[in-house]
N, C-alpha and C positions, 0 to 999 in steps of 0.2 A: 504494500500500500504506500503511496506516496507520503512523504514525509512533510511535517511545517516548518519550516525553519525559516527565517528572517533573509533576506539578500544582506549584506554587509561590504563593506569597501575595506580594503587595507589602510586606510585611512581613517578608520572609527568613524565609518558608516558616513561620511560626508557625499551629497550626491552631488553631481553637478547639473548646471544647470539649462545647458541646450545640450541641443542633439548631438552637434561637431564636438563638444566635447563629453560626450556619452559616450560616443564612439572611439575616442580616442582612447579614454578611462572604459574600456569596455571588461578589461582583465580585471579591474580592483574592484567588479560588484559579482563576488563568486562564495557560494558558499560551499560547504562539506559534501553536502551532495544534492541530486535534484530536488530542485522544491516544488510541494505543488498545493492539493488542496485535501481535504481533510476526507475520509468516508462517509462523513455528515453530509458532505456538502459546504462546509463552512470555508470563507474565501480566509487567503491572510494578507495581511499587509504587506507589500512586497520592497516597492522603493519610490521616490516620485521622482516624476519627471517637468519640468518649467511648473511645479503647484498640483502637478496632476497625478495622484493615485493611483497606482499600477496593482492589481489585485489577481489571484490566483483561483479559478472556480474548478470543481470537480464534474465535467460535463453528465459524468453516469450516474449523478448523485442530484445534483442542484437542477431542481424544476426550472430555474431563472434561464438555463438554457435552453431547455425545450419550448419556452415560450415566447425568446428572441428567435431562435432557429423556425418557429411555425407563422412569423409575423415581419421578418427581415426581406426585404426583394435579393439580397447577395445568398441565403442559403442557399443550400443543394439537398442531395441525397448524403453528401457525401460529411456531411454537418451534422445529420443525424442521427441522435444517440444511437438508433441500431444497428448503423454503419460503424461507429465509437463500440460498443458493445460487443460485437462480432469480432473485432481488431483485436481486440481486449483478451477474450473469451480464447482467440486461437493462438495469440501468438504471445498474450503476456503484455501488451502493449499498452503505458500509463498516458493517459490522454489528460491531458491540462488545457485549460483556456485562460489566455490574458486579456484583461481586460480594465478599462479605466472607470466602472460602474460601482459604487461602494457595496458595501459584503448587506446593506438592508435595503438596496435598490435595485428596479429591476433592471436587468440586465442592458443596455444601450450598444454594447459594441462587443469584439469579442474575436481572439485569433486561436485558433486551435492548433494544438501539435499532438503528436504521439513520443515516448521517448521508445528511441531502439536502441537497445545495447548490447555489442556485437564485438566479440575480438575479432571477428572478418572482414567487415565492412566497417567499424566503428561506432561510437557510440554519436548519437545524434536527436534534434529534434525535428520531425521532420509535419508537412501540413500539408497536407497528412499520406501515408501511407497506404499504396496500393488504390491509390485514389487518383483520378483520371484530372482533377481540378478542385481547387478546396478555395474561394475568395476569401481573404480576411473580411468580416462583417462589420462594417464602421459607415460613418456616413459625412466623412471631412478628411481631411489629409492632415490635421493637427491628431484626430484619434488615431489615423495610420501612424502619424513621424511616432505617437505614447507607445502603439501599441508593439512595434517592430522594434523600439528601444529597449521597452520592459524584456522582450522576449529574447533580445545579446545580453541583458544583464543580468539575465536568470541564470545563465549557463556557465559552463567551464570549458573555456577552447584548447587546451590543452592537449597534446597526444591526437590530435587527427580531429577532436568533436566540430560539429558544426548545426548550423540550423540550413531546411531547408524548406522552400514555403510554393508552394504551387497554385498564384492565380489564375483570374481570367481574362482579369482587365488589366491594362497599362498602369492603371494607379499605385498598385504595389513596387513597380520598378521604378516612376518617377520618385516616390520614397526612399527605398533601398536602396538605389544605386547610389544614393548621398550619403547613406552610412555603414557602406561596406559590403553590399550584396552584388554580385555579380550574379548573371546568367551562368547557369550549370547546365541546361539542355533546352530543347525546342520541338516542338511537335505542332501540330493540324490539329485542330477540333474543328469538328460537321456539325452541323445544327438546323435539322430539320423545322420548317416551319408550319406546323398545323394547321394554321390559320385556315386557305383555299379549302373548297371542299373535294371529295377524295377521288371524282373523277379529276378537277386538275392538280391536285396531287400526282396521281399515276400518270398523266402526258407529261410530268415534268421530272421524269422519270426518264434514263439515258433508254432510248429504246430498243436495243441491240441485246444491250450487256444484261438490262432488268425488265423491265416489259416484259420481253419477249421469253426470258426463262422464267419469270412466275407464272405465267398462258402456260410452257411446257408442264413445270409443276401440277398445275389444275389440272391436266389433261393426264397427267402420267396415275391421278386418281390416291395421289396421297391422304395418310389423315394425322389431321396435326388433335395432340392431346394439349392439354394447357393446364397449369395450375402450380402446384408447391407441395405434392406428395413426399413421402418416401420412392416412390416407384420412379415418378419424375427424375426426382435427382439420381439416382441409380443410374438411369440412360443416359441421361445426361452426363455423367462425369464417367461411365465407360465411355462414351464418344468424348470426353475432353482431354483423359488421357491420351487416345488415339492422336487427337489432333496436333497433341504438344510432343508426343513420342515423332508423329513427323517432323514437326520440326526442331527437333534433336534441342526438347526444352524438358524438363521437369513440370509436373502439374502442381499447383498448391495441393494441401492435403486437404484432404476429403474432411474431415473437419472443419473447415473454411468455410467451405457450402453446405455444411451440415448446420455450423453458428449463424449463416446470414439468414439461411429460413427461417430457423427459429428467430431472429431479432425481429426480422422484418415483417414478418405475417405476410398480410394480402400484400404489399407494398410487393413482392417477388415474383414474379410469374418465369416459369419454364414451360417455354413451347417446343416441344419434339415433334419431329415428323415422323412418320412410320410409313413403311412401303410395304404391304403384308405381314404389320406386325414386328418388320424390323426395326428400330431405332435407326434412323440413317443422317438426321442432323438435328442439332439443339441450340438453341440461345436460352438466354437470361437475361432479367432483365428486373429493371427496378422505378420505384417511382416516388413521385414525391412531389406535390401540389399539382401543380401544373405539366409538368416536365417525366416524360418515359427517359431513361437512361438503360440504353442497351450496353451491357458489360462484358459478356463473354457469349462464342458464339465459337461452336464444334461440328465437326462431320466426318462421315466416314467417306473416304476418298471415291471409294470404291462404287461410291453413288451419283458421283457428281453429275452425272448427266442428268438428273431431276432434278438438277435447280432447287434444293430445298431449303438452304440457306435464304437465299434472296425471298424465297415464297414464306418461308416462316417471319421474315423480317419484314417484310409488306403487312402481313396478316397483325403483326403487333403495331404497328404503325396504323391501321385502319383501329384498332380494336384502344388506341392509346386515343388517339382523336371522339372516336364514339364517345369514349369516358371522361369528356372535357380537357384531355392535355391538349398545349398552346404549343408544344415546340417537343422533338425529340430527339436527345444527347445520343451520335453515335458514337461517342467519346473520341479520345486522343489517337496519333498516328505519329508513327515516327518520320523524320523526312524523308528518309533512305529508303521508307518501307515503301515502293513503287510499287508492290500489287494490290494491299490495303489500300494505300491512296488511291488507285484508279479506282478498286472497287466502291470503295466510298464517293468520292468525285463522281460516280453514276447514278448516286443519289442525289447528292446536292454540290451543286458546283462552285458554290461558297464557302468558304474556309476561313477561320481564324486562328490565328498563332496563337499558339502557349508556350510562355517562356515559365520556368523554373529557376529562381535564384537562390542564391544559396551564400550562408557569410560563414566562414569568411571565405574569399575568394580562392582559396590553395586547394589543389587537386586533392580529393579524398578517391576512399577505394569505394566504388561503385560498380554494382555487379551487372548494373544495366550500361557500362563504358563500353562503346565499339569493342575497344580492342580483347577486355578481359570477357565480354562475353562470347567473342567469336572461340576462342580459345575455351570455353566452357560448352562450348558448344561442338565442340570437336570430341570433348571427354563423355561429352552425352549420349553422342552418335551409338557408342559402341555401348553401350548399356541396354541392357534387357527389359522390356516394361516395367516390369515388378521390381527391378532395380532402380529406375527412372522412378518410379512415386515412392519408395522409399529413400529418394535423395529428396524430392519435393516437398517431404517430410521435417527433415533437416535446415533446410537449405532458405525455404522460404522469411523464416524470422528476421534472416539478417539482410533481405533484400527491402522490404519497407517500401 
C-alpha cells in the first residue's frame, strides 16, 4: 500500500517559488520513498507551488475521483477506476493522482500515474500504463505548469527513474517542454466520427480494402457472438495468442483480460466471429460516455479470406452509434507500422499525433525501443506457444 510521507527539500523543506526554479531544484524535493495517498482515500499534503497546494489522492479509494473523471470533457476510459483497478489487480501497479484541489474539496483537476518498478526497465511513473492516451485533467495551463511540477517533485530521478505522461492534446508539451520533458515516442491516433448517419458512414469507408470485405463477410454467412462471458474471452484470447505468437510477441496474461471484465462490466464487449462454430477473429472493446474505444483485435490467419476483422469492427461501430456514442477511439499506431496504418487510414483518413514525453530527457530502457524490441523479437520467434504466454506472464509488468 502506498505510503504518506511529506515531500521535503535538503534544505528543511524550503520550496521554491516558480516553475524554472522547480525545475532546477527538482532533486532536493525527494523523499525515502514513493509517496502517495492513504487506503482511506485521504489526500496529504505534499508541497506548494507559487501558493498553490499540491495534494496526493488514492484514485481506487477516493469517490472525488470518480466524480471528476464522470463530469471532466478531458477523461477517457483510460481514467477510469476500472481501467486503474484492473492495472492494479494484474500487475501490482500503485496509481496516485496529483492534484491542486484541497483533501475537503471536490476534486477540480487531477494527473494520474501508475508507479512501475522494474530492475528491467526501471522504476518509473508513468500516465498511465498500457494505455493508448491518458490527458492530464485540468482546465488552464497554470493547473498544468502545478500539476506536472508537483509530479518531478514527488519522485526520485536517481539510477534511470523517470516520469512518463501520455497526452492528446499539444497543451501538455507547450508545459513540459519548459520544465524538462522531452518527447520519448510518436504514434497516429484515428478517431472515428459518429456523428453522419450509418449509410454515410459506410460510403466513407475506403471501398476496396472495407466495403467490399464486410459485403464478402455477410455473404461468406458468418455469426458474430457478443458480450463479456467466460466462453467469450476463452476465444478470444486463444485467437490473441495466435495473433501475437505471429508476430513473434508475447501475449499479456490471461489475467489481464480476466481483471478488465471483471472491473469493467457492460463497459467491455467481445465480439467473435465464428465460421461453423469456429472462432476465427475477435476484438475488444471498451466504453465510456460517449466514446467506443477498440483495444485489441485477433484472428486466425488461416481465415483471412472472410474479412472478419473488418466485418466484426463495422458491426461495433454501427452497434457503438445505435447506443449514442459520438466518436470511436481506434486507438494509437506506430509510425513504422505501414500495415496498421493503411489498415486504419481505410477507415478514417484523418489522423492525429501522439506525442509521449517523458522527464527527464536521458534514454531509459524501454522495451517498446526499435532496437531492443526487434532483438526481443528474434528471441521470441523461436519459442513454442506455451512458452510465448509463459514469458507474457513475466514479462508484461515491467513493460507498462
Amino acid at each position: 500500500m502506498v505510503r504518506q510521507n511529506a515531500i521535503t527539500s535538503s534544505e528543511g523543506g524550503a520550496t521554491p517559488t516558480d516553475e524554472s526554479c522547480l525545475v532546477r531544484s527538482v532533486r532536493d524535493f525527494r523523499s525515502d520513498a514513493f509517496v502517495g495517498a492513504s487506503s482511506k482515500g485521504m489526500t496529504t499534503l505534499q508541497t506548494q507551488i507559487k501558493g498553490v497546494d499540491i495534494s496526493l489522492v488514492n484514485p481506487l479509494s477516493d469517490k472525488r475521483w470518480d466524480e471528476l473523471v464522470a463530469r471532466h470533457p478531458k477523461a477517457s476510459a483510460f481514467h477510469h477506476r476500472s481501467w486503474l483497478d484492473a492495472l492494479a489487480r494484474t500487475y501490482g501497479y500503485e496509481p496516485v493522482v496529483f492534484t491542486t484541489s484541497s483533501p475537503t474539496a471536490a476534486l477540480g483537476n487531477g494527473l494520474v500515474f501508475c508507479r512501475i518498478k522494474s530492475w528491467l526497465t526501471g522504476s518509473r511513473l508513468v500516465s498511465l500504463p498500457f494505455s493508448d492516451h491518458c490527458e492530464p485533467i485540468c482546465d488552464s495551463a497554470e493547473e498544468m505548469n502545478a500539476l506536472i511540477c508537483g509530479s518531478q517533485a514527488a519522485f526520485d530521478f536517481k539510477h534511470g527513474e523517470y516520469l512518463e505522461v501520455r497526452p492528446t492534446s499539444e497543451d501538455f508539451g507547450r508545459s513540459g517542454a519548459g520544465m524538462g520533458f522531452q518527447p520519448t515516442a510518436r504514434y497516429f491516433l484515428h478517431l472515428i466520427d459518429l456523428r453522419p448517419e450509418v449509410d454515410e458512414l459506410f460510403r466513407g469507408l475506403d471501398k476496396d480494402s472495407v466495403q467490399r470485405r464486410i459485403k464478402r463477410a455477410e455473404k461468406a454467412g458468418l455469426v458474430e457472438r457478443c458480450g463479456s462471458s467466460d466462453e467469450l474471452l476463452r476465444h478470444f484470447y486463444g485467437l490473441f495468442v495466435v495473433t501475437r505468437n505471429r508476430h513473434n510477441l508475447p501475449p499479456p496474461p490471461y489475467a489481464w483480460f480476466q481483471n478488465l471484465l471483471h472491473c469493467q462490466g457492460d463497459a467491455l464487449e467481445i465480439r467473435v466471429a465464428y465460421l461453423d462454430e469456429i472462432p476465427i477473429a475477435a476484438i475488444l472493446t471498451l466504453g465510456f460516455r460517449k466514446t467506443r474505444y477498440f483495444k485489441y483485435g485477433c484472428s486466425d490467419a488461416r481465415f483471412n479470406k472472410f474479412a472478419a476483422t473488418p466485418w466484426l469492427l463495422w458491426r461495433a461501430v454501427v452497434a457503438a452509434k445505435a447506443n449514442g456514442a459520438l466518436e470511436f477511439d481506434l486507438g494509437r499506431t506506430q509510425l513504422d507500422n505501414a500495415g496498421l496504418l493503411a489498415f486504419k487510414n481505410h477507415w478514417v483518413s484523418r489522423h492525429q499525433l501522439l506525442t509521449y514525453w517523458k522527464f527527464p530527457g536521458a534514454a531509459a530502457r524501454d522495451m517498446s525501443d526499435g532496437r531492443m524490441l526487434k532483438m526481443a523479437k528474434r528471441v521470441f520467434s523461436h519459442m513454442p506457444q506455451r512458452l510465448l504466454v509463459a514469458t507474457g506472464k513475466l514479462v508484461y509488468r515491467h513493460i507498462g
